[in-house]
N, C-alpha and C positions, 0 to 999 in steps of 0.2 A: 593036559590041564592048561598049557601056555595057550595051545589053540582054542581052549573054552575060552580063555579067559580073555583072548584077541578078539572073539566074537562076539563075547559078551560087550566086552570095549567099543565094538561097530555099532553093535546093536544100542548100545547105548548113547552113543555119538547122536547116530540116526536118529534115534526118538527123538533126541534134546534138539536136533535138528528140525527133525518136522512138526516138534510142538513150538521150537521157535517162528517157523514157516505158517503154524497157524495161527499163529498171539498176531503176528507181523499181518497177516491177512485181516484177522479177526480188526486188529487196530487199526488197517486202511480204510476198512470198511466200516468202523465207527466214524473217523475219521470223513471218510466223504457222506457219510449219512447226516452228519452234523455239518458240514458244508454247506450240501443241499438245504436243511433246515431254516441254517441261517438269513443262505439266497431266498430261500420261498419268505423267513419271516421280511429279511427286507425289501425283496419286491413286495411284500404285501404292506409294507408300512410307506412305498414309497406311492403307491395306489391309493393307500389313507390320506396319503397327504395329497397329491394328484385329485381326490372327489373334494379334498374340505377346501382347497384353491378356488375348483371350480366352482365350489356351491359358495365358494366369498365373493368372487366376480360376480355370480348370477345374481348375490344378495346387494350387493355394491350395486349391481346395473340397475336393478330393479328399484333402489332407493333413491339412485340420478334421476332413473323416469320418472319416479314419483314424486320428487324435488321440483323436476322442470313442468311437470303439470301442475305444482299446485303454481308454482312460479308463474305461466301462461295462464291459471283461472285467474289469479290475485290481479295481472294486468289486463283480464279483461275485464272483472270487478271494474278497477280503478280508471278505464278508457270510460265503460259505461259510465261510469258516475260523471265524466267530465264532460260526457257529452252530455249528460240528464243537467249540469250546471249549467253549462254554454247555454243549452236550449232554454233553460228557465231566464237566462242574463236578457239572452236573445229577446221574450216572452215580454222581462218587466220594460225593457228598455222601448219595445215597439206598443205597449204599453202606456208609459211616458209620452214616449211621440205622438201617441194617436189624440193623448187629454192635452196635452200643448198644442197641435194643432183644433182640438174643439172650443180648448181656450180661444186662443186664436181667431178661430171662426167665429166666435161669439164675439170678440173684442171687436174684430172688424165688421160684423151686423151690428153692433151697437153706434159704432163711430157712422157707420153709412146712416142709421137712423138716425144720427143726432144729427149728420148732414143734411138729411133731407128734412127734417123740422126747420135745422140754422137756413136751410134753401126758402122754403115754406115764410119764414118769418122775416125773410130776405126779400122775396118776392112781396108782402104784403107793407115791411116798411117802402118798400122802394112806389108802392102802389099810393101810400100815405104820402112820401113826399112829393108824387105827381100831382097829386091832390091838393098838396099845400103850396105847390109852384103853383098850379094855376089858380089857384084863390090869391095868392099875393100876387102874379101874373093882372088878371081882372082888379086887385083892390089898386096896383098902379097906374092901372086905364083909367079906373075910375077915380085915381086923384088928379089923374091926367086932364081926364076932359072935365072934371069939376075947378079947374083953372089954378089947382095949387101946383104946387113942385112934386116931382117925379118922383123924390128921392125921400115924402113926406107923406105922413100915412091922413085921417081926420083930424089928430091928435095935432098935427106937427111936426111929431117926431122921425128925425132917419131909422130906420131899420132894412137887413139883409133880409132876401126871402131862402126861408128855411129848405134846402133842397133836399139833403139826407144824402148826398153822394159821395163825403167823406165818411161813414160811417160802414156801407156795405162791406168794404172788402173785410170787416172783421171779423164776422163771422165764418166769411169761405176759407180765410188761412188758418183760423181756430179747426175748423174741421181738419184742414190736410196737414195742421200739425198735429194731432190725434191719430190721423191715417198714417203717417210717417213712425210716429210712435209706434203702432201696434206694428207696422212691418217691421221695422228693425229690433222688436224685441222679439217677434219670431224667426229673423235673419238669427239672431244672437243665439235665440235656444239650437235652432240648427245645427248651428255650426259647434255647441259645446256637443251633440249631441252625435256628432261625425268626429269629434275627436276622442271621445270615452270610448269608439269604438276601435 
């Protein structure tokens, strides 16, 4: 009976033994199954976070590009328009110039024609007073050799004979103060006309 009851006592050791030996297994192996678990869920969350990264840069890149394009249309929007200004400035400005210079050419066909009238009217006074010199020329001959004084007309009277030789130059300097005139007021537009630019 002591031996039954020795064997029994092994036997019972034993079991208690290898069902400790299998709790201990069975528990490693929960144990690293749950391990592994954890490993696969965090490398999988760290891969979650690794694509949503990448898909924020590629969203970030893509909203730079699309920043810096509209950025490069807006400047070339606003080049074009500067240069569609310029060219209009450019347009009224040579413009300007072209009617100030017609001005101009008119002014100076006008002063040339009133020259040549003041010439015209110059040449026929001046034709008047050769005329009137030699009538008063001949009426001093003839008070000459009719035996009165030189200086004394039928009448009696002294008188100058009328030449008209202080009166021409007034018209040829009237004209070139005209011609002086329209040139420097065309000098003058010129030159505001080279500084606005």
């Amino acid at each position: 009976e002591a031996e039954t009851t020795v064997e029994e006592t092994t036997t019972a050791e034993e079991t208690t033994e290898a069902e400790t030996t299998v709790e201990e297994t069975t528990t490693a192996e929960e144990t690293t199954e749950a391990e592994t678990t954890t490993e696969a869920e965090t490398t999988t969350e760290a891969e979650t976070t690794v694509e949503e990264t990448t898909t924020e840069e590629e969203t970030t890149a893509e909203e730079t590009t699309t920043a810096e394009e509209t950025t490069e249309a807006e400047t070339t929007v606003e080049e074009t328009t500067t240069e569609e200004e310029t060219t209009a400035e450019e347009t009224t400005t040579a413009e300007e110039t072209t009617e100030e210079e017609t001005s101009t050419l008119a002014e100076t066909t006008t002063a040339e024609e009133t020259t040549a009238e003041e010439t015209t009217t110059e040449a026929e006074s001046t034709t008047e007073a050769e005329t009137t010199v030699a009538t008063a020329v001949e009426g001093d001959s003839n008070t000459i050799t009719g035996g009165g004084s030189g200086a004394q007309g039928d009448n009696g009277e002294g008188h100058l004979p009328v030449t008209g030789m202080v009166v021409w130059p007034i018209s040829i300097f009237s004209a070139l103060g005209l011609v002086f005139l329209a040139i420097g007021y065309y000098d003058n537009k010129r030159r505001k006309s080279e500084e606005n630019k």
